[in-house]
N, C-alpha and C positions, 0 to 999 in steps of 0.2 A: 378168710378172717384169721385172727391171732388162735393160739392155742391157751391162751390165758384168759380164766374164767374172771370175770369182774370181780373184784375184791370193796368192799364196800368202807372197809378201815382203812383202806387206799384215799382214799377219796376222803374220809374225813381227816386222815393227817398231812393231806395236801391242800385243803382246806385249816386247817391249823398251821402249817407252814406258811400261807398266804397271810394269815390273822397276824402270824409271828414279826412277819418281816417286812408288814406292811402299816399295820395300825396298831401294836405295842411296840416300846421299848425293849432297844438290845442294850443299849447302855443309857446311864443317867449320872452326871455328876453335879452333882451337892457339895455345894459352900453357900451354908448359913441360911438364907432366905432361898438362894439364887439356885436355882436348879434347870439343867440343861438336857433335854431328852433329845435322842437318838437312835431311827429305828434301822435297822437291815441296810435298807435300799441307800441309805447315809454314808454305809462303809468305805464305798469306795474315797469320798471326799476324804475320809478319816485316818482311810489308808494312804494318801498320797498329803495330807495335813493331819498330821496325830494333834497336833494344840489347838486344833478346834474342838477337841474333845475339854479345855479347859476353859478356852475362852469365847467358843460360841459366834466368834466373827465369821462372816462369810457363809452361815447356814443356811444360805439358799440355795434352789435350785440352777444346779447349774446341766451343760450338754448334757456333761459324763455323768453325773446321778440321775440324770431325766433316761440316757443309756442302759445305763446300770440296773438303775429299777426295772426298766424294759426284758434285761437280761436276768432279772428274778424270776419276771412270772413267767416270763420260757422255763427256766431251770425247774423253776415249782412244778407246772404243768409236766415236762419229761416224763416223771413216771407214771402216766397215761400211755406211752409211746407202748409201751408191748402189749396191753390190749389192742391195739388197730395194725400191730405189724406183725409182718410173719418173719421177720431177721430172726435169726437163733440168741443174736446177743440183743438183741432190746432189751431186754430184762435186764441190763447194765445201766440202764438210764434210770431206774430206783435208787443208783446210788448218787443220783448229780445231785439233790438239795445237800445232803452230806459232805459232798467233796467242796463244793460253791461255802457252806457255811467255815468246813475246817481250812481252807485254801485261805481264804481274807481271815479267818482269825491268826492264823502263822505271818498272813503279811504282816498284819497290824503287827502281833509279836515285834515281827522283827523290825518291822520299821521303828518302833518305841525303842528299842533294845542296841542298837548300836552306840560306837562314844559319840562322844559328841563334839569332843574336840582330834583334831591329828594334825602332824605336823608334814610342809607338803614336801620337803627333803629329810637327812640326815637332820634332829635335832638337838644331839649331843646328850650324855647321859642327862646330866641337869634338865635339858628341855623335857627330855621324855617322865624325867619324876614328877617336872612342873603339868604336862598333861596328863599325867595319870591322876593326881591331885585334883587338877581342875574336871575331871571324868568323874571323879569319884564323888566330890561334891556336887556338880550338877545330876548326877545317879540318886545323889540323897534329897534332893529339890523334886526330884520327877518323881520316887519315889514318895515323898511326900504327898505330890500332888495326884498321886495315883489311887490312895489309899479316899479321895472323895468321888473315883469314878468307879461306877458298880454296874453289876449285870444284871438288864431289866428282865421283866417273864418273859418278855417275846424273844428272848433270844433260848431261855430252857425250853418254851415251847416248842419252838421251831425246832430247835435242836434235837426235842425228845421223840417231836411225829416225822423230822428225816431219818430218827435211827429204824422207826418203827417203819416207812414204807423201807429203807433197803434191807428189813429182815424177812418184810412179805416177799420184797423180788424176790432177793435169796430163797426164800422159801415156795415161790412160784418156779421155780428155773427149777428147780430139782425135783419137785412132782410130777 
């Protein structure tokens, strides 16, 4: 059997991570009446479509969130892995809700954050001041439109009982 005594704050922040990322809000955006909630298991849609984060088209289940979500509650459950194993590194699997949560936040990042316009050869000075212009304005549009999408509790949640089990691993692997 493992060398890791049962942690009992284990278990209720992977129980909080399950609550987080499964039945609250990670994100919500609000214009006016109209409000759009989005939990965890959502992400990957949102990563591979950011403007369904405005316009709510297409918020069904599809393969890859029916996936996705599958690939939550593995990630969730993980750090249970070094109670039942005797590997020296199990104790690295307390950091998988963490890495899972910061990994699709950087994507989303980046995926929102690119131009939005380029040009597909040389487009002469002129071209290039005309895309940076039309970059710059559609920056102030998204930007606009970003300031109605906010971070729901399930996403501090989760976020705060992932930090809390990879400080127990850490703090299991070194006892």
């Amino acid at each position: 059997m493992s060398k890791f005594r049962f942690d009992p704050s284990v278990a209720i922040a992977i129980l909080a991570v399950l609550a987080g990322w499964f039945w609250m809000n990670t994100f919500v955006t609000s214009v006016g009446r109209l409000e759009l909630s989005f939990r965890f298991y959502d992400l990957w849609d949102l990563i591979r479509r950011p403007t369904v984060l405005f316009t709510g088209a297409g918020n069904r289940p599809s393969a890859q969130s029916i996936f996705f979500g599958s690939l939550c509650v593995l990630v969730a459950l993980a750090p249970l892995v070094p109670y039942i194993s005797r590997s020296r590194s199990a104790w690295l699997m307390s950091f998988a809700p963490l890495v899972l949560m910061l990994l699709c936040g950087a994507l989303l990042y980046f995926r929102t954050a690119p131009d939005y316009f380029s040009a597909s050869g040389d487009p002469g000075e002129v071209g290039r001041d005309l895309l940076q212009l039309a970059n710059e304005l559609a920056g102030k549009v998204v930007g606009a439109a970003a300031r109605h999408v906010s971070i729901g509790l399930g996403a501090y949640l989760s976020f705060a009982a992932a930090v809390v089990i990879a400080v127990r691993g850490w703090q299991s692997r070194r006892s």
